[in-house]
N, CA, C and O atoms as a GROMACS GRO file, in nm:
protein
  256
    1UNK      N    1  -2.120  -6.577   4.975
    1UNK     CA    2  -2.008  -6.565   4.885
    1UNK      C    3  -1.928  -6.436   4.912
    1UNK      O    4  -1.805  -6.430   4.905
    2UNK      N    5  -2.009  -6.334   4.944
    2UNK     CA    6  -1.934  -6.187   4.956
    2UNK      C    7  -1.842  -6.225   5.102
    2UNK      O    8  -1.719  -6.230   5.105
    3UNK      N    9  -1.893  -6.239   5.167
    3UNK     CA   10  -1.809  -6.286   5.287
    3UNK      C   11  -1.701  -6.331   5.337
    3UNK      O   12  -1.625  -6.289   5.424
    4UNK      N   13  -1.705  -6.496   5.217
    4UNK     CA   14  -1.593  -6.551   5.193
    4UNK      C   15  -1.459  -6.467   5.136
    4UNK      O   16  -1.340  -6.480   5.166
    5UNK      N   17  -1.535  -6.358   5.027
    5UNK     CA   18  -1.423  -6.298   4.949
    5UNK      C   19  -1.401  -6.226   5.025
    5UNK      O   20  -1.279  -6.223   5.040
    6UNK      N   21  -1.469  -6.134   5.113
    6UNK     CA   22  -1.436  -6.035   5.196
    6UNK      C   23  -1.262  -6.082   5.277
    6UNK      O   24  -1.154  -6.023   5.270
    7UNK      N   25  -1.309  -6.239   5.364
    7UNK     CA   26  -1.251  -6.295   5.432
    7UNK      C   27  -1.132  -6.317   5.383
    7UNK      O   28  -1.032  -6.294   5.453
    8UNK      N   29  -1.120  -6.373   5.235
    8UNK     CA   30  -0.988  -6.356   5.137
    8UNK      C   31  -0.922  -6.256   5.122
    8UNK      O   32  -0.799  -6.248   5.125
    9UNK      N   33  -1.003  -6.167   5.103
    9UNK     CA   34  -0.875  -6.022   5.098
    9UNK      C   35  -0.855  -5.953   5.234
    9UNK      O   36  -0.765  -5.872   5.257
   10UNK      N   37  -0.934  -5.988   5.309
   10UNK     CA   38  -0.886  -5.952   5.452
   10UNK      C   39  -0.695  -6.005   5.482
   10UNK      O   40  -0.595  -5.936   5.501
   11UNK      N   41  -0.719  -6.189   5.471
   11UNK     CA   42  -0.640  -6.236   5.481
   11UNK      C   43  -0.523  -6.256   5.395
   11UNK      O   44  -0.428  -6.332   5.419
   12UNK      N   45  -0.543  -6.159   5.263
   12UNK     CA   46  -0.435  -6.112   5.168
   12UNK      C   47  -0.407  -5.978   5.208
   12UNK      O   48  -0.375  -5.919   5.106
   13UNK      N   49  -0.402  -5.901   5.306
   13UNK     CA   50  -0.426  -5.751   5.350
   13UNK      C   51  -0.299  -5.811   5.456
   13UNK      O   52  -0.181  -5.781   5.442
   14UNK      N   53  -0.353  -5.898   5.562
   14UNK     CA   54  -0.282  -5.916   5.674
   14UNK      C   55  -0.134  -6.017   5.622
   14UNK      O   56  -0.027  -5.996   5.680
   15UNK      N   57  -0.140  -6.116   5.519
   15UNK     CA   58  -0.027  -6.145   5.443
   15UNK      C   59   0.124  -6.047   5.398
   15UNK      O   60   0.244  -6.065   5.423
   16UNK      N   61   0.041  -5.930   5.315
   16UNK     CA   62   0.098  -5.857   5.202
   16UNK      C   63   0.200  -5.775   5.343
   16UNK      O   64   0.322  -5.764   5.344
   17UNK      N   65   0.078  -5.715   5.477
   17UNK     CA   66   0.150  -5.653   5.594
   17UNK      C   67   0.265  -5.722   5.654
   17UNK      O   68   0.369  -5.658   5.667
   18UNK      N   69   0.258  -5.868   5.698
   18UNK     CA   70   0.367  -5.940   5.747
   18UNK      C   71   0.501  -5.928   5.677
   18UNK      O   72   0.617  -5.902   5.710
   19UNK      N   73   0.395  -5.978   5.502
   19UNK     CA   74   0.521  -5.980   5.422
   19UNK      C   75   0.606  -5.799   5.426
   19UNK      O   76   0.721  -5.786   5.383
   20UNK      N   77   0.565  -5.737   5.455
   20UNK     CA   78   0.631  -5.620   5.411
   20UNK      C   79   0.690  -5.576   5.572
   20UNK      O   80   0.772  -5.484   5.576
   21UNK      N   81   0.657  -5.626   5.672
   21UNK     CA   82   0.723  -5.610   5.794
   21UNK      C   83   0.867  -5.712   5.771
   21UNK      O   84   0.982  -5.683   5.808
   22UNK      N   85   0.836  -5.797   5.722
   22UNK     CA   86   0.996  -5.921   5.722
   22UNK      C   87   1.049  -5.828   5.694
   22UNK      O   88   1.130  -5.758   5.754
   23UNK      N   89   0.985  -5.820   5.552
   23UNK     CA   90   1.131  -5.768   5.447
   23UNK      C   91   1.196  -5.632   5.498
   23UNK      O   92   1.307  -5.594   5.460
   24UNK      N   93   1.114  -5.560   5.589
   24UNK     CA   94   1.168  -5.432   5.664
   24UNK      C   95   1.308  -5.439   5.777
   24UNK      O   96   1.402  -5.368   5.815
   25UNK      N   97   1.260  -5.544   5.795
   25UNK     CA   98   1.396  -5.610   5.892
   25UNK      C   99   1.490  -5.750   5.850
   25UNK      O  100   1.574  -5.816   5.912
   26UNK      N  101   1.443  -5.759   5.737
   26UNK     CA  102   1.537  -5.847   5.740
   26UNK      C  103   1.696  -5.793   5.645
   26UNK      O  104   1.689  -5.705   5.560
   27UNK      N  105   1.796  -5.846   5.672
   27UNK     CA  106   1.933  -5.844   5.666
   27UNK      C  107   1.966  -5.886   5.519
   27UNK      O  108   2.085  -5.901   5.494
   28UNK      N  109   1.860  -5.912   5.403
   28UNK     CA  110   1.925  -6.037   5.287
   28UNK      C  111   1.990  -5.900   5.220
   28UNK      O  112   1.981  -5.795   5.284
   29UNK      N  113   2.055  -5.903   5.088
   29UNK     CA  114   2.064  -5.800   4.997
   29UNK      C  115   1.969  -5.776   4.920
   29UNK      O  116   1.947  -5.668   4.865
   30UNK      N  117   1.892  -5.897   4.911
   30UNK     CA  118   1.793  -5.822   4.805
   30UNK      C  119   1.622  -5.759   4.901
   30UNK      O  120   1.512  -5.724   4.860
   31UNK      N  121   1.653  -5.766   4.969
   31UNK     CA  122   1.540  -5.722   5.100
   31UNK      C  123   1.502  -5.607   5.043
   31UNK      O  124   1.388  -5.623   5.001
   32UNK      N  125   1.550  -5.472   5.017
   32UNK     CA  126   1.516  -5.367   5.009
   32UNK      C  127   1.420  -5.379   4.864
   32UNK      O  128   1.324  -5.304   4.848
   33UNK      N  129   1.464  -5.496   4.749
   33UNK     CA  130   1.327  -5.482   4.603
   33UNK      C  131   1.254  -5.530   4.691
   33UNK      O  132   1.179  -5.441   4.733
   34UNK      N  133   1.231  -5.666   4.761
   34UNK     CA  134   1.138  -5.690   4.803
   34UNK      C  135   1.043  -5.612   4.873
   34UNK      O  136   0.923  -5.612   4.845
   35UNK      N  137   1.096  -5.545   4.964
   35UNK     CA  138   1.028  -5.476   5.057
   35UNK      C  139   0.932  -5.348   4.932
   35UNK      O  140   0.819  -5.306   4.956
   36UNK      N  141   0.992  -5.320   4.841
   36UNK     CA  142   0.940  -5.209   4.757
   36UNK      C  143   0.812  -5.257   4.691
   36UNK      O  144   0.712  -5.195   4.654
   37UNK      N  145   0.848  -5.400   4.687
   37UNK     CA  146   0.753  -5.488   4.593
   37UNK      C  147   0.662  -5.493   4.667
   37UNK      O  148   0.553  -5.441   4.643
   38UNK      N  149   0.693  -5.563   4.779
   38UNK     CA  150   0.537  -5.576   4.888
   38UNK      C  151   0.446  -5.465   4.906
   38UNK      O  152   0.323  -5.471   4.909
   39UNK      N  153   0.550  -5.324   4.923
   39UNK     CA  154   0.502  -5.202   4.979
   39UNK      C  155   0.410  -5.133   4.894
   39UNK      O  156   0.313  -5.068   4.930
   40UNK      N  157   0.455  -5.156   4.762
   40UNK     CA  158   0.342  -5.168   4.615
   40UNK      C  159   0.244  -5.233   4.664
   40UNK      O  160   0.152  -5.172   4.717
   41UNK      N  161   0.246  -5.399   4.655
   41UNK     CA  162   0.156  -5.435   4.618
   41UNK      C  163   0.047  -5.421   4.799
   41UNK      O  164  -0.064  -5.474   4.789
   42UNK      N  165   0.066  -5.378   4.896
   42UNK     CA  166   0.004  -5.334   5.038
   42UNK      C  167  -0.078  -5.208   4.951
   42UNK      O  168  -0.195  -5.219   4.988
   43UNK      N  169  -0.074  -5.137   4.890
   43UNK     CA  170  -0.128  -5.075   4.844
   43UNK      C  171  -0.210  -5.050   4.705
   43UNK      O  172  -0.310  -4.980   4.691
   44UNK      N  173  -0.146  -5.122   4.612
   44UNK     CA  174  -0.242  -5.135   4.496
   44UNK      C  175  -0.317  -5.270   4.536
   44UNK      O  176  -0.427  -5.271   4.481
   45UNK      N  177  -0.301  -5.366   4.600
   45UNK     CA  178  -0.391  -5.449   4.568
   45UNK      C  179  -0.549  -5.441   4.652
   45UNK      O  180  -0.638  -5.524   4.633
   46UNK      N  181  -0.561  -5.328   4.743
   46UNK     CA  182  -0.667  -5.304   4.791
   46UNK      C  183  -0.735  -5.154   4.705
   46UNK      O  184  -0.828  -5.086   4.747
   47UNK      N  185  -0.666  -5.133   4.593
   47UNK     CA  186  -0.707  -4.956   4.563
   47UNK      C  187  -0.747  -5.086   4.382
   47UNK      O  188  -0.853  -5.052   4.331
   48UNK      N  189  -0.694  -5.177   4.325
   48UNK     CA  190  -0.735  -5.237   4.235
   48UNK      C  191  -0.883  -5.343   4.268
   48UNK      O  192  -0.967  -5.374   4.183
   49UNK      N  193  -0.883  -5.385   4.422
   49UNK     CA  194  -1.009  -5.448   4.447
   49UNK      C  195  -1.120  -5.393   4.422
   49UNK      O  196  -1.212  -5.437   4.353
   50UNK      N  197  -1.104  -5.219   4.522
   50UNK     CA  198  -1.174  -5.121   4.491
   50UNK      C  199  -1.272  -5.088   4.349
   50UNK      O  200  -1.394  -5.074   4.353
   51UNK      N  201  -1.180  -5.079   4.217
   51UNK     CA  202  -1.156  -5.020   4.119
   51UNK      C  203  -1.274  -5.129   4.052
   51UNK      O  204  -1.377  -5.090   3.995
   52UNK      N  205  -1.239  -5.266   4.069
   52UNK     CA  206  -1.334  -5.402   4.008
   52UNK      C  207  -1.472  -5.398   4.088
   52UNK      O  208  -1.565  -5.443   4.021
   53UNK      N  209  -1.518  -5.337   4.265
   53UNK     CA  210  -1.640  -5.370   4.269
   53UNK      C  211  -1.721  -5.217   4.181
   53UNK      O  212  -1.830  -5.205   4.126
   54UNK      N  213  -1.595  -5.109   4.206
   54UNK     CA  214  -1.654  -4.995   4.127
   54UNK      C  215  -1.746  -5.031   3.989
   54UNK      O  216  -1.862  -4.994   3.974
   55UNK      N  217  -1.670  -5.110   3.894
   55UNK     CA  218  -1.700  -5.140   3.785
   55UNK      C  219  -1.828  -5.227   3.758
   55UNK      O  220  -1.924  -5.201   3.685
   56UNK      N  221  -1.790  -5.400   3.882
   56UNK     CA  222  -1.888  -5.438   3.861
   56UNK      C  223  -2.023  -5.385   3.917
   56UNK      O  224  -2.125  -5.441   3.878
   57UNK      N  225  -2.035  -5.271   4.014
   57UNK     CA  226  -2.147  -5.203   4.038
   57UNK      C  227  -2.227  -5.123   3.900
   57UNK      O  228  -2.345  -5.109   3.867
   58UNK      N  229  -2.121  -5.091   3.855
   58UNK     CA  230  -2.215  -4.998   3.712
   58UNK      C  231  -2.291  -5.078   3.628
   58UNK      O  232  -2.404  -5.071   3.578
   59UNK      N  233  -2.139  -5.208   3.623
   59UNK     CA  234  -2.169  -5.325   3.487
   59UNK      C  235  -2.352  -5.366   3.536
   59UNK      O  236  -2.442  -5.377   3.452
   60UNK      N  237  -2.368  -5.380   3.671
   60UNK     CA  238  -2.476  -5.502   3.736
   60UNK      C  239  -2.612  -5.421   3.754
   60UNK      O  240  -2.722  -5.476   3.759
   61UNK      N  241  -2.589  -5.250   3.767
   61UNK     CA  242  -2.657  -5.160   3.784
   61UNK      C  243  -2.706  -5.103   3.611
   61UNK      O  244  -2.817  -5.052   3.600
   62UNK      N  245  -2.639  -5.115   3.516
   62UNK     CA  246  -2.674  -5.076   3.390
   62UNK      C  247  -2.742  -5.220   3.285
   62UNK      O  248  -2.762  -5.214   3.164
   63UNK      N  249  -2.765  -5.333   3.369
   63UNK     CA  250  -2.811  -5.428   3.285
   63UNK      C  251  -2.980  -5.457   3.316
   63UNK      O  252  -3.065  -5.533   3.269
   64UNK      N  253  -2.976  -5.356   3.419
   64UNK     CA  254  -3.148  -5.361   3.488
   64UNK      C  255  -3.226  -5.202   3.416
   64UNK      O  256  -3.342  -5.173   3.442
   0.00000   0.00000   0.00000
């Protein structure tokens, strides 16, 4: 199971990067929120993954 999820956020890591390479070059007008949006979320969504095994380590470690 850890694996699989591993494999999921790997492949939401390499997503969030593409997505934030388009939007770096691309020409639309609204390119530049996007790109801000992605560039957020390239970064909180691996520092919030973090934050949940932090937690569930204490939660799984304080019930023993």
């Amino acid at each position: 199971m850890k694996r699989i999820l591993a494999l999921a956020g790997a492949l939401l890591l390499l997503l969030l990067y593409g997505a934030t390479f388009f939007f770096a070059l691309s020409g639309s007008p609204d390119a530049d929120g996007w790109f801000k949006a992605s560039l957020f979320c390239t970064v909180a969504v691996p520092v919030l993954i973090y934050g949940y095994i932090l937690v569930y380590r204490y939660l799984k470690d304080r019930k023993k």
